[in-house]
N, C-alpha and C positions, 0 to 999 in steps of 0.2 A: 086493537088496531092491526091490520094484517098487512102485509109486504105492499100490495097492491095496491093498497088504500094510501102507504108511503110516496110509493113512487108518484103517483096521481097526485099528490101533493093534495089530498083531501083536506088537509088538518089546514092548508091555508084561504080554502073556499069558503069554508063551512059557517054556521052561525055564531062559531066562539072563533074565529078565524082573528079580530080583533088584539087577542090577546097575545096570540101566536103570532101575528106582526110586530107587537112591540116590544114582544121577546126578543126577536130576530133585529129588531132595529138598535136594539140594546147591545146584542154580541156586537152587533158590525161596530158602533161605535168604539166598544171596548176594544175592539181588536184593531182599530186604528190609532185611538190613542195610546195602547201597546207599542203598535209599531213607529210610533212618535216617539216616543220615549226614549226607544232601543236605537233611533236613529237620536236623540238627545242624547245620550250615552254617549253613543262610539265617535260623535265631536269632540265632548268635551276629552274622553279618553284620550284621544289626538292630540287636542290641543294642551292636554297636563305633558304628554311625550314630547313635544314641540319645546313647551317652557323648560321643561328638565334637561334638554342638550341643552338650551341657549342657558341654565344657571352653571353647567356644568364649563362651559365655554368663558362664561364670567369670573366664575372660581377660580379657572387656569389663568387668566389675567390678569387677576389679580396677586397671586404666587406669585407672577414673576416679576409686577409691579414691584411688590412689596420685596420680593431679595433686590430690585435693583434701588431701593430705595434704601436699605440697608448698607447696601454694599458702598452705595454716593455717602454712606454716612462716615462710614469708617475712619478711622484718624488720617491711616497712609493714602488712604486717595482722598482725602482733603488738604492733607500737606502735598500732593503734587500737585495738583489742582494749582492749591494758592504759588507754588514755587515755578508755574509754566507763567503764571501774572505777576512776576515779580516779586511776591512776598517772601522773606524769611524768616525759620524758625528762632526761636529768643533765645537766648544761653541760660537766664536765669528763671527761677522755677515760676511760679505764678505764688502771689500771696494773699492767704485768705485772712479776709475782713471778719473778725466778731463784732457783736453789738451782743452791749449789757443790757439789762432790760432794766 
């Protein structure tokens, strides 16, 4: 097959020209569902970037959730709490109940 005979695109005229289009119909397709793909890809690559701030953001809210929830637990700001509504502290200790079995 010589240069000439390329350019002229012979190989797509000729009597086996047939096969040679369904070669060609073959790449085009592969080369678009490639390019489906690569654009299937760099969505979802986006959208994992996307969810990983917003876990990272949920993470940090919950840290501070959790120390202020911590912190409402504590004895002394439970005892101020109850002593800004009236309540006072008991003088005697608390006493635990056994059961025998």
């Amino acid at each position: 097959m010589s240069i000439w005979s390329i350019i002229k695109a012979d190989y797509l005229t000729n009597e086996n020209a047939t096969k040679n289009w369904l070669f060609i119909l073959m790449l085009v397709v592969m080369g678009l569902t490639i390019i489906n793909l690569s654009h299937s890809a760099d969505a979802k690559v986006k959208k994992i970037v996307k969810l990983n701030k917003e876990v990272k953001a949920l993470r940090s809210e919950y840290v501070e959730l959790k120390a202020r929830v911590i912190k409402r637990k504590m004895a002394s700001d439970v005892y101020t709490r109850l002593q800004s509504e009236g309540f006072i502290l008991s003088k005697k200790q608390p006493v635990k109940i056994k059961l025998k079995k």
